[in-house]
Structure formats: C-alpha cells, structure tokens
N, C-alpha and C positions, 0 to 999 in steps of 0.2 A: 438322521441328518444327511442332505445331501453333501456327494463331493465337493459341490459349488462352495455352499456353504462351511466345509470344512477348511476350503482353502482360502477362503474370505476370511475368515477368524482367524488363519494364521497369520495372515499377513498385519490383521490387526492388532493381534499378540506381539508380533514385534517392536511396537509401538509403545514402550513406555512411558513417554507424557500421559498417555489417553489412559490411563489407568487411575489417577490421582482424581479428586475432589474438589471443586471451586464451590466458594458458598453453600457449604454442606447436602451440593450437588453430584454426580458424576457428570464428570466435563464432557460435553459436547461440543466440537470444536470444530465450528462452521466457518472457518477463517482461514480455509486454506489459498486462496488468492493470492493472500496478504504474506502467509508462508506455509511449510510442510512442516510435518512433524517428522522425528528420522529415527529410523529403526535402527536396531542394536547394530548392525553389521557395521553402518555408516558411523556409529558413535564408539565402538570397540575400535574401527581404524583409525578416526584421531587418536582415542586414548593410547594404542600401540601407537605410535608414533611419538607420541612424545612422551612415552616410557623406555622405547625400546631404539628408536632410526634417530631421534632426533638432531638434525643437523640441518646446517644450510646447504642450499644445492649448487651442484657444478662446480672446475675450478678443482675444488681442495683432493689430498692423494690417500685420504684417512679412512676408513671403512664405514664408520656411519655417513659420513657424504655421500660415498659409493650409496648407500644402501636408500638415502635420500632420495637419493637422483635419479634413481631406478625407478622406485615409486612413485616419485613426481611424472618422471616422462612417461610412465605407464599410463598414467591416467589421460595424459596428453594423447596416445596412441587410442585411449578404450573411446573417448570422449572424440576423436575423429573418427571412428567406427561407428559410433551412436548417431554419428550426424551423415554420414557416408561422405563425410568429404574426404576428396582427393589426395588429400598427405597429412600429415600432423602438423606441419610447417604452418597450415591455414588456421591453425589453432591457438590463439591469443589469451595468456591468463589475464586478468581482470578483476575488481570485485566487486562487479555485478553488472548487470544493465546499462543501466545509467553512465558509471564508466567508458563500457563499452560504447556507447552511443556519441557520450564526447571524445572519444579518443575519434572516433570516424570524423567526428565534425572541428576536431581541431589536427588532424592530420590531410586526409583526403578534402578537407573545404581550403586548405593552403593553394590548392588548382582553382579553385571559384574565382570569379573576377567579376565585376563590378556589372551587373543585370541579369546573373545567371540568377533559374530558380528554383526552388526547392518544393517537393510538392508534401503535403503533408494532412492525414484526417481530423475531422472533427474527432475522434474518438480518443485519441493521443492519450495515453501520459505523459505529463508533464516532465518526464526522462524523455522523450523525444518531441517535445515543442520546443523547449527552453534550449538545449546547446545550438538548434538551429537559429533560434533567434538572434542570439547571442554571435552566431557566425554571421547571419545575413548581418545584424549593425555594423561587424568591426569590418565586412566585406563590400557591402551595401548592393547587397542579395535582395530577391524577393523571396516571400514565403507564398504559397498559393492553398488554400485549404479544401480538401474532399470534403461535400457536405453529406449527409446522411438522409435515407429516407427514413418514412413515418417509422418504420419498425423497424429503424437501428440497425438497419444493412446500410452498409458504400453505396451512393449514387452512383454509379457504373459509365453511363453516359456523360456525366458531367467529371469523371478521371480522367477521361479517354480527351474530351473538351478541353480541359485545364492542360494537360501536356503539349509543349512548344519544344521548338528548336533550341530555347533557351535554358530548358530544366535539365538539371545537370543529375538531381537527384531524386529519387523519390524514397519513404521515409515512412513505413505502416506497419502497422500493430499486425500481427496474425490473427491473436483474438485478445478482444477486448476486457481491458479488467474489467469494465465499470457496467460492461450489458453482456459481456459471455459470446461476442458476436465471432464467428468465425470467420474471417474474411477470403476472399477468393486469389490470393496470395500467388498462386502457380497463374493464373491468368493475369492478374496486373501486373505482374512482372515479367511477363511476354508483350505484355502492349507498351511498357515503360521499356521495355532495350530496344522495340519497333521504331520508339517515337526517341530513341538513344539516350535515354536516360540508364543511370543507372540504380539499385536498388535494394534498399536497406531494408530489413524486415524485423521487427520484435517479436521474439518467440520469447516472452518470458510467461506468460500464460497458454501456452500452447503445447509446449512441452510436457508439462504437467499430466496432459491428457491426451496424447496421441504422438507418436513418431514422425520426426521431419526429415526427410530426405533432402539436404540443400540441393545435390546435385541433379534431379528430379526439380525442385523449384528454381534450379537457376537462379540460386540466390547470389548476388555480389555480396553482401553483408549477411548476419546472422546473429544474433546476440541472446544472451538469456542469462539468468541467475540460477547459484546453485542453491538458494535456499528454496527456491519454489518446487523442487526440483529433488526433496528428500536430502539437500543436501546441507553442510554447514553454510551459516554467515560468511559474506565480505568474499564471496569467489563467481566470477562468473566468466562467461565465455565470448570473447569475439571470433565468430567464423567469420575470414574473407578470402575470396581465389586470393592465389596464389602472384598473379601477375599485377593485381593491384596492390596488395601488401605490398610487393616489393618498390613499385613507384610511389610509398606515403612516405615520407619525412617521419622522421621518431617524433614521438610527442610527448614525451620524458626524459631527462638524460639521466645518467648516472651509471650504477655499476651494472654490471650487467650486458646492458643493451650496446657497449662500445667492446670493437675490435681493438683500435689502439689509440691512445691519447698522448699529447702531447702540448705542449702552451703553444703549436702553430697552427693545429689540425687535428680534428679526430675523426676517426673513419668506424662508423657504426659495424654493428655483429649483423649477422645473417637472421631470416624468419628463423622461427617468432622470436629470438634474443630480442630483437633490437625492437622489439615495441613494449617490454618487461625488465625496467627499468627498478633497479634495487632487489632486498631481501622479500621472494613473494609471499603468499599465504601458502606457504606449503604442505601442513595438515588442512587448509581448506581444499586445495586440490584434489590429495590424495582421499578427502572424503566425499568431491564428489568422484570422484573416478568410482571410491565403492555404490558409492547412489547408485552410477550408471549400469553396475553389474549385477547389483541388486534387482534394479528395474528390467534388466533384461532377460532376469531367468524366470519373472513372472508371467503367466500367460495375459495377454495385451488385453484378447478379446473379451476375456473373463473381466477387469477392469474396467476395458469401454463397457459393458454391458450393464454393467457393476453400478456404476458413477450413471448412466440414462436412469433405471430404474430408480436411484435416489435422487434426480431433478425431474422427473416425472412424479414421483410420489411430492415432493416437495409443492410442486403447482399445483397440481389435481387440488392438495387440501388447501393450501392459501388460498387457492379462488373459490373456494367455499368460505372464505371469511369475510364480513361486512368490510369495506373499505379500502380492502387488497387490492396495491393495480400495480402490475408487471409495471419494468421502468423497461419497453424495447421487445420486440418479439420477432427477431429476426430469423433470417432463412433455417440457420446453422449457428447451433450455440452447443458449451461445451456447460458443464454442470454449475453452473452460477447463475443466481434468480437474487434480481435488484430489484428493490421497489416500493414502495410509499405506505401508509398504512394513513386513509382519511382520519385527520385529528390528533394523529400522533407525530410528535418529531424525531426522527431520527435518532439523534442521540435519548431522546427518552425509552425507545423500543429497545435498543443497543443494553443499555443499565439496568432494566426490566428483564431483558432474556438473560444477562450476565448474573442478574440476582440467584436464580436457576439453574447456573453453569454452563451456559448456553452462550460460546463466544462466537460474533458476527462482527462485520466491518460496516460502522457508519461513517456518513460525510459524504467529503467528493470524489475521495478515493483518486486523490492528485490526479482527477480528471475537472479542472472547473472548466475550460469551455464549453465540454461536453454538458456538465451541467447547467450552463449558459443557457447553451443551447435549446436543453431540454424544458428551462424554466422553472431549475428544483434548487434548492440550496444545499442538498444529497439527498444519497439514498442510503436504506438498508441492503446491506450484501451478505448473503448466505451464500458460501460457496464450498461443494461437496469437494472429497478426497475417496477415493478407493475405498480405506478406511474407516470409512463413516458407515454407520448400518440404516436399513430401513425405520427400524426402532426407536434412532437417535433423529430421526426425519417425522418422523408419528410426534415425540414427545414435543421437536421445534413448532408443529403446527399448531399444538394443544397450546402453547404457552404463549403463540402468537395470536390465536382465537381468544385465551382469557383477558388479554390488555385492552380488549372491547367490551368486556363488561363492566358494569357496574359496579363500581369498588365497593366492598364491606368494610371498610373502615371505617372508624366511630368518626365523631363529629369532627370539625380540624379548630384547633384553637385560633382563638384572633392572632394576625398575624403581627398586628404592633403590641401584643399586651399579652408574652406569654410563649411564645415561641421557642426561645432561648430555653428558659426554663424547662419547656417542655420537652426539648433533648435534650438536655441534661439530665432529667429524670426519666427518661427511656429506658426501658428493658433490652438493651440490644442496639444493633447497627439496623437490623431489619425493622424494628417500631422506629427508631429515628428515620429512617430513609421513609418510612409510611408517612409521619410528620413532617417531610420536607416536601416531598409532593403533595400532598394536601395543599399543605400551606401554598407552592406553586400554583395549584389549580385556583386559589381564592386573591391571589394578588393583581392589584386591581392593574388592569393593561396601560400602558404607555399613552397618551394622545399620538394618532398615526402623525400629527404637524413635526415631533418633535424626533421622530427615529428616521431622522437623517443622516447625514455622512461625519460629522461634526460629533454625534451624540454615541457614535460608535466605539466600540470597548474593541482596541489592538490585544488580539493573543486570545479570543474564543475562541473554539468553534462553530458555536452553533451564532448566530447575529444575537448580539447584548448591546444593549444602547442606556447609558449613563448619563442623563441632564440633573441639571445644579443652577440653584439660585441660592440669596441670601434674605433670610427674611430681615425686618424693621432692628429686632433683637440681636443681629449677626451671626443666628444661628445658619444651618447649611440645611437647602432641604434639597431632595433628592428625588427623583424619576426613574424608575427603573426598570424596564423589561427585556424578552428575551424567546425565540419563539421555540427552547426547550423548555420543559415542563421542572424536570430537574434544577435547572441553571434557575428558573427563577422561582423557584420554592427557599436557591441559596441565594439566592438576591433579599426575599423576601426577610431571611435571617438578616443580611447584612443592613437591612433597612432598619431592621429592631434595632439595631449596634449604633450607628450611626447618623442616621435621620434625627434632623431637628438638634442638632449639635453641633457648639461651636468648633470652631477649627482648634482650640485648644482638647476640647475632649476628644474629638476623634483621634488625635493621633495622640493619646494618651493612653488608646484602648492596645493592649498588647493581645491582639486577632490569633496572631502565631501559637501561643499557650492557647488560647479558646478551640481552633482546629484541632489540637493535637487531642487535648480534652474533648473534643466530641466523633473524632477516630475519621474525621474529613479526610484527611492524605492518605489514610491506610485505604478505604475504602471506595473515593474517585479514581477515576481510571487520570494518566497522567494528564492527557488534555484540558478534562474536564479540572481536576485540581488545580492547571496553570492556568486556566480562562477564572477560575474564582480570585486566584493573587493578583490577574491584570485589571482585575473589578475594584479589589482593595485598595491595589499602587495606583488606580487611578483615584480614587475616594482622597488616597492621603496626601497623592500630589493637590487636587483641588485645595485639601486644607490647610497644607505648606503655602501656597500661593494669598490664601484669604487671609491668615495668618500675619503674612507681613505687606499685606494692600495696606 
C-alpha cells in the first residue's frame, strides 16, 4: 500500500459518521456541499469544552472564563492566520454564511442611498440574492445581475459592462454550489475597486477545497461557514478590512457589543466586540478553530489531487451512462458534478441512491434563478470530500447506471383496487417502496390544461398539482400528478383513500395511523414526508369547504 494511500485512509479513519450503515448499506456520502463530516479532533474539542472550560466568555474574573476566553480568541487568532488577514480584529463570529452576508447588508447598505447599485450573479445562493433585495426595497437600490455563459462560467465582458459609477457593491460566489464553477475572484475584484465598487465574496464552497488568501484577493468582505468546512453547526466567519468594519454601524445590540450604556447614549465596543452581540457559539468557535488546525497539518496537494481523481472518475463513468448530461462545464471547477439523468426526476434518483446508502443533494440547491435560468426544476448533486474513496465513486456510478434498467419487478397491482392492501401485506420497507413506484410509473398523468398555478400543492418539492370536482352524488373526484416518480406512486395511494368520496368520508379517514402503519415518516426523507401532508391538508381542506357549501 502506497504512502498516498496510507495517508488517505487515515484521514478517513478519522471520520466516524462514515463508518455506520444507511439501508443496510455502508454509507456513501456524496453530500458534502451541503456539509462535512468531522473528525474526532474537532468533536473531542466540543466535548472538552463542555466537560471541562465550560463558561461564557470575557468580562468574568473566574478560571473557567479565563480558560473560555482563551480558547475562544485562539481560534479567532488561528482563523485570521487561515485566511492571512491582517489582524484578528477583521475577524467577525457569526453563524454562518448567510448571517454574515446580512450583517454586511444591513450594516454597510446603511451608506446606500437611493440609485446606488448592487451587482450580483446568476449563480447566487439565495444567502446572497435575498438580503440584497431586501436592502435595495427598504433603500430603493438596483440589483444588476452577471449572466452566465453556455458552460457555467461569468460572462466576463458583460461584469466589466454592467459596472457604473453608481455600484456601490459587488456581491460573488467564489465557487458555485450548484455547478462547482470556480470563479475568477482575484480578477473581478480588481476591475470592481477600478470601477470603485466595493466587493463581497462567498467562500463558503471554496474553502472546502483550496486556501484563500483574502489579502492576495483584496477582498473587502469574506464569508463562509463552519460546517462546510469540517467544522460544527451555527458558526461562521465574516472577514472585512479593518477600515471598513470600523465605519459600519452595529447591527445587533445587546451585551457584548456596547462600551457603555446608559438611558441617554450608548457608545459601542471596539472590532470585532461590537458586531457580536450576546452569549456566542462558543464550542462552535473553538471547534472550528480545531477544524482549522486539523486542516492545516494535512498535506494540501495530496487532498487537491485526492478530490480531481474522484471527480474525474466520477465523469469518465456517468458519461458512459444513457442519458447523463453534466448540468455546466465550466473553465474551473472544484469536485462537484450536477446533472440530469433523461427520464428520471431528481428526487426519484436522490431515494433510489439513498435506498443503497448513497447520499446526494437533489433540487435547486437554494439556487432557483439559476435553475431558471438553466430551464431545470433541479438537479442531482454529488459532491466529493477528501474522504471519499475511488471505490465509493465506482459503486455511485454502478448504482446510477442501474436506475436505467429495466426493473425486474413482478407485475404492479391496479392502482385503484388493491394498493393499500398491497403495502400493507409487504415483506419490508424495500417491497413497499417497489409497490409505490410501480404503482407511480402506472398512474395515469394529469391533463397538461389542468397543471396550472391554481392546481399547484404549497410545501413539495418536486411540482404536485391537485384538481377537484364534485360528481352528481357529491362525491369528490380528484386529479393528481407530479413529475417525481416516488411523489406520485404516494399520490396514487392517496387516490385509493380518498377518490370518489364524500367530504364526510374523507376526513373520516384517520391518514396519520395509516403512515405510521406503513413506516412512510420513518422511511421519506423530511421534505418528501411534508410535500405528502401538504397533499393531504390540501385533500382535507377541499372536504371542509364541500362539507359546509
């Protein structure tokens, strides 16, 4: 066994989630986008901590404060070394991203004034669409949007276009959740202080996978989370020089952040006190501070090398599968492959690889103009981690290549005459889950006249469309489709329940004991269980309403 190799498997070894069993599978856990898994060091320093330091920080003259505090600002120290900025001072707790993005935009937008504008990409997450928007209405700002080319790189020429004397900000992802794209960061933000803007950047997918030097990017902002990042929940980081933190307004009060109060005046604390307002996450700190140490004794190159080899193997064989088509193929991408699978929905591929142990990110991945843009209602997202092996990339492509076969499943019972039944006398969660897509794949589709905006079901995710009439008898008949395979095989159930029944029997039928009896909650992921309930509360409202017409 090479060294490479030896040192790959230790770092995986660290990794206790990745050791357990999903669906009497070994988990493979292609989700790291969405978060990290965290090694023993990072999860020994919470637990010391609040075995051993625990206390609130700053202020108090007691020894475990002392011991808190120490801790706490350590990580503040290691965490401005990680990013090579300038002082600790530029260093802002938060928790997370998002956070950090509205604190910039409800602090530093208090200077905006009425035509200033804001520049901002198609590619966004919606952590950085929404707090601007939300500034330009109460400011009556514009937004300007980067559009993308064919393969999911920044139009370049049309950045450089859209900047005016009037933009005050600009406001970019480093790299993209939702296509892996790398953006050209260190350059747009030399043409955005050219053209006097100034310039926020999302590293919360970037970090994950390469070293940021803010002061190298000449970044004004900096943000990112520590769960993506090997580290706990609810903690993230706002970097900003030094001369602008000091001219933002606080944008929380409370303890902490104030020098001294009184009922006439209160005169705020120095960087960063006064933008960290209250009791903070303080084992969230101190565990990413260990993340950061952890991460820094690893060799880099070995990692980068690590994470190409596993999105190279990853392509190579999905583009050998019927119907696989990348979602974006841009210049520079970091180890994440999005993309379509002809015939399949999203969330059905999602539940199929999960059946396997196999977790991936479906949807829009809180990118929907992106996927506006692109014309998709989402994608599937596999996205590699250090931790992940070639092996666990081999078995995602085998299992991604089998959802294109031809199922061997026995015949599927009629869907109005026997369905019910027929989970209920199931051997298992997995022959039930085989009878529910079946039964999916044979329920008859919607009229495209009727899956309008009106017939749409609040609280899916994939598009479910619910029409209702009443027949002559005042029974309730029912329409129902859905363009996951899954969602409407549970449709197809709820039409055995429900269809052709008056509004007395339907809400007669107690649904809740029927779920729990066929292990639906235990076994849907949470979305998909709350897009089934907002099918139902819509079913039952209908029958409340018929009920007393």
């Amino acid at each position: 066994m090479s060294d490479r190799t030896l040192a790959l498997d230790h770092i995986r070894a660290q990794m206790p989630t990745l050791l357990q069993q999903v669906n009497n599978s070994q988990l493979i856990y292609l989700d790291n986008a969405a978060t990290t898994h965290k090694p023993e060091a990072v999860i020994q320093a919470v637990d010391s901590f609040y075995r051993y330091h625990n206390s609130n920080v700053h202020r108090a003259s007691h020894a475990l404060s002392a011991e808190a505090t120490s801790r706490f600002e350590a990580a503040r120290e290691q965490t401005a070394k990680f990013l090579n900025a300038a002082s600790a001072q530029e260093i802002i707790w938060t928790r997370g991203t998002t956070e950090s993005i509205n604190l910039v935009a409800n602090s530093l937008g208090e200077h905006f004034t009425e035509g200033d504008e804001i520049l901002i990409s198609t590619m966004e997450h919606h952590a950085n669409i929404v707090p601007w928007q939300m500034l330009a209405e109460r400011k009556k700002l514009s937004i300007k949007v980067i559009p993308l080319s064919e393969s999911g790189d920044l139009d370049s020429q049309a950045f450089s276009n859209l900047l005016t004397e009037k933009t005050r900000l600009v406001a970019i992802t480093h790299v993209s959740n939702a296509l892996g794209t790398i953006n050209p960061v260190k350059e747009m933000i030399r043409t955005a202080h050219d053209a006097g803007a100034l310039v926020l950047v999302d590293g919360a997918q970037a970090l994950p996978h390469f070293r940021v030097d803010v002061k190298d990017l000449d970044a004004d902002f900096y943000v990112f989370s520590g769960h993506k990042l090997y580290a706990p929940t609810g903690v993230g980081v706002l970097y900003g020089k030094q001369h602008l933190l000091e001219s933002m307004p606080p944008w929380q009060g409370g303890g902490e952040m104030i020098k001294k109060v009184s009922f006439e005046k209160t005169t705020y604390n120095q960087l960063p006190f006064k933008f960290e307002a209250g009791t903070p996450n303080i084992a969230g700190v101190i565990g990413l501070g260990e993340a950061i140490n952890w991460l820094s004794k690893l060799d880099q190159n070995l990692l980068h090398e690590h994470e190409q080899a596993l999105f190279d193997k990853a392509l190579d064989g999905c583009s050998q599968i019927k119907g696989f088509s990348r979602i974006g193929t841009p210049q520079q991408s970091v180890s994440l492959l999005s993309f379509t699978l002809k015939g399949q929905h999203q969330q059905d591929i999602g539940l199929m690889l999960d059946k396997r142990g196999i977790a991936v990110r479906t949807g829009h991945h809180c990118a929907m103009p992106l996927m506006s843009h692109l014309g998709l209602s989402g994608t599937t997202r596999a996205s590699f981690a250090f931790y992940n092996t070639l092996d666990e990339v081999e078995l995602f492509v085998t299992a991604l290549d089998e959802l294109n076969k031809p199922e061997q499943f026995h015949t599927p019972v009629s869907i109005h005459t026997g369905l019910l039944q027929q989970l209920q006398h199931s051997r298992g969660w997995n022959e039930r889950y085989r009878e529910i897509m079946l039964a999916g794949k044979s329920l008859p589709s919607m009229p495209q006249s009727l899956k309008v905006e009106a017939n749409l079901v609040n609280g899916c995710e994939s598009n479910t469309w619910l029409y209702h009439e009443s027949d002559r008898s005042g029974n309730l008949v029912f329409k129902v489709d859905s363009d996951a395979r899954i969602i409407r095989g549970l449709l197809a159930l709820l039409m055995e329940i429900f269809n052709n029944k008056t509004p007395e029997q339907i809400l007669a039928q107690d649904i809740e004991k029927l779920f729990i009896e066929l292990e639906l909650e235990k076994h849907l992921s949470p979305s998909r269980g709350n897009g089934l309930k907002a099918v139902v509360e819509r079913i039952y409202k209908i029958a409340r309403q018929s009920e007393s017409a």
